[in-house]
N, C-alpha and C positions, 0 to 999 in steps of 0.2 A: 735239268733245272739250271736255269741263266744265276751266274753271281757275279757280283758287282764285290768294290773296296769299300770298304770307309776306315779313313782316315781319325780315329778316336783322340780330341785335346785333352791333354793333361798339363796343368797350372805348376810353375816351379818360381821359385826366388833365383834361381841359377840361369846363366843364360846357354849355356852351352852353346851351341853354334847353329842356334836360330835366328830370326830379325822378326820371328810373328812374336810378338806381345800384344799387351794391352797393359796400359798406364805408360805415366810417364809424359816423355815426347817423343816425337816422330823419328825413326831414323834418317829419313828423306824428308826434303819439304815440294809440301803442294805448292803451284806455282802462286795461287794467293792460297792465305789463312782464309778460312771459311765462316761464313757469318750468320747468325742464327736469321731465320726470314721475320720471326716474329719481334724482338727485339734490337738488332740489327747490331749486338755483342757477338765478339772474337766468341768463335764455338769453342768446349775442350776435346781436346784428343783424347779417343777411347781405347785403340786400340787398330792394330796394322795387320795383314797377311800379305806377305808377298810371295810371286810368281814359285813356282813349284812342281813337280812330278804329281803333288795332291793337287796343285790349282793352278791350272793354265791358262793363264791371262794374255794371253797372243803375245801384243806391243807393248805390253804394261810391265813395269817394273814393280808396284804394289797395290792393293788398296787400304783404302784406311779411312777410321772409321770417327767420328764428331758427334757431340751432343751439346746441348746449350745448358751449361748449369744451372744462369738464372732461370729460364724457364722451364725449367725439370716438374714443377710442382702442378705445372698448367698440362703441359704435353711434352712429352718426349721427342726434343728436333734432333732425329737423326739424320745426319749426312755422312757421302761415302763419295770421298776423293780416291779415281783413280791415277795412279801418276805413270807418268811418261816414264822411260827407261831413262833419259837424259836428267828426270832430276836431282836437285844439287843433294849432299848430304850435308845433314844436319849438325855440322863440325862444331856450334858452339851452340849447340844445345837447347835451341829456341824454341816458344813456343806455349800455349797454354794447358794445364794438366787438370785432368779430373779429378774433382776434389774427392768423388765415389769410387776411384777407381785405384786399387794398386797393381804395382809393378810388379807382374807376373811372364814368365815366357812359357810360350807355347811350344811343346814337344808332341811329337807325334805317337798314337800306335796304330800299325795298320791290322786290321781286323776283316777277314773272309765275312759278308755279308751271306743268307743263308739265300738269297737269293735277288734277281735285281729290280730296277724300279718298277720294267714291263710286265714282270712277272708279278709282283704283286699289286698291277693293276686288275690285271684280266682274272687274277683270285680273289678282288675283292676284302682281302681280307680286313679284317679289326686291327685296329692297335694292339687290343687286347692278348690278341690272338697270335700277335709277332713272336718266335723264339729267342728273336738277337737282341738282349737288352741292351746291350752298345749304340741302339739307334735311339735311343731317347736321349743322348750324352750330347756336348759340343761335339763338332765333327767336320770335317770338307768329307765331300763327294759320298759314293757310295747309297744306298737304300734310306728314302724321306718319308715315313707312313703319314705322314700331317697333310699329304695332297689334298688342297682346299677348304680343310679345316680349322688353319689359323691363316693362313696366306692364299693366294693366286695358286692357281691348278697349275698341277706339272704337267707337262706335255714333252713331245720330244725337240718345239719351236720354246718350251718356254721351259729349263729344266732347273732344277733346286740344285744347289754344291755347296750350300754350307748351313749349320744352323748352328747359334749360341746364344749364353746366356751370361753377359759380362754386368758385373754389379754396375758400370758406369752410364750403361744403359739402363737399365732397370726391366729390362723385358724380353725376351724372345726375337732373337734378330733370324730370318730367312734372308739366306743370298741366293739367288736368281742369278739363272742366264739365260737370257732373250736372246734367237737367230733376230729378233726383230730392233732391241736395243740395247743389247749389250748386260751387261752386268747391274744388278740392281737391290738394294734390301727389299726387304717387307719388314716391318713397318718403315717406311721414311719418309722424309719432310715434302 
């Protein structure tokens, strides 16, 4: 039987010696602040992962992650800056913060999946029917049973590495990696 990792988050007030959070401001800045498309207001920052043994971003230094607060009540504009390894850090602290979201860091646990993605395609199996409650939780990589259930179908050209559930969002974020465009959420703007 094939197994896979996942990578299980768990929320702290402490930073320990992370850079993945959510609230706050950015620790790097995007080369422009990002604009919501509907109102054409400064987006807030939701929330960063960067480059890692759990997330392998090739050339990238981070992604990170944007919603538009005034327009929160209409629809959820998520946006997701990936940055360059070259950019600058955020030395004095700039930047617009969610007003939904506090400042929490992300810690890792890693967790033996009971088995991997391919395997429980070709089983079919239920949500229901999973033994690893671990995979309902935030997580990078490792076993996605939501294949095309709330998001785009995983494939081996189109694969899942991450799912959360940040108050600043208000919803269910899938990250995607595309052979065909790269990294990408579900749902986003």
């Amino acid at each position: 039987m094939g197994r896979s990792v996942s990578w299980v988050m768990d929320y702290s007030s402490r930073p320990g010696d992370t850079l993945d959070r959510v609230g706050g401001v950015p620790t790097h800045l995007p080369y422009m602040w990002p604009r919501c498309q509907a109102c054409q207001g400064r987006m807030s920052f939701v929330g960063q992962l960067y480059s890692s043994e759990r997330l392998l971003l090739d050339d990238h230094l981070a992604l990170q992650f944007y919603v538009c607060d005034d327009c929160r009540e209409n629809r959820k504009w998520l946006h997701m800056e990936a940055l360059p390894k070259a950019s600058p850090a955020n030395d004095r602290r700039t930047g617009v913060r969610c007003g939904s979201q506090p400042v929490q860091y992300i810690h890792y646990t890693r967790v033996e999946d009971s088995m991997d993605q391919w395997t429980f395609h070709r089983r079919r199996l239920a949500e229901g029917d999973l033994p690893d409650k671990h995979l309902r939780r935030d997580k990078l990589g490792g076993l996605f049973p939501y294949d095309g259930y709330e998001g785009p179908k995983i494939s081996r050209q189109n694969q899942m590495v991450a799912q959360f559930v940040w108050p600043g969002v208000g919803a269910a974020v899938y990250l995607y990696r595309s052979a065909k465009d790269g990294f990408y959420p579900y749902p986003y703007s």
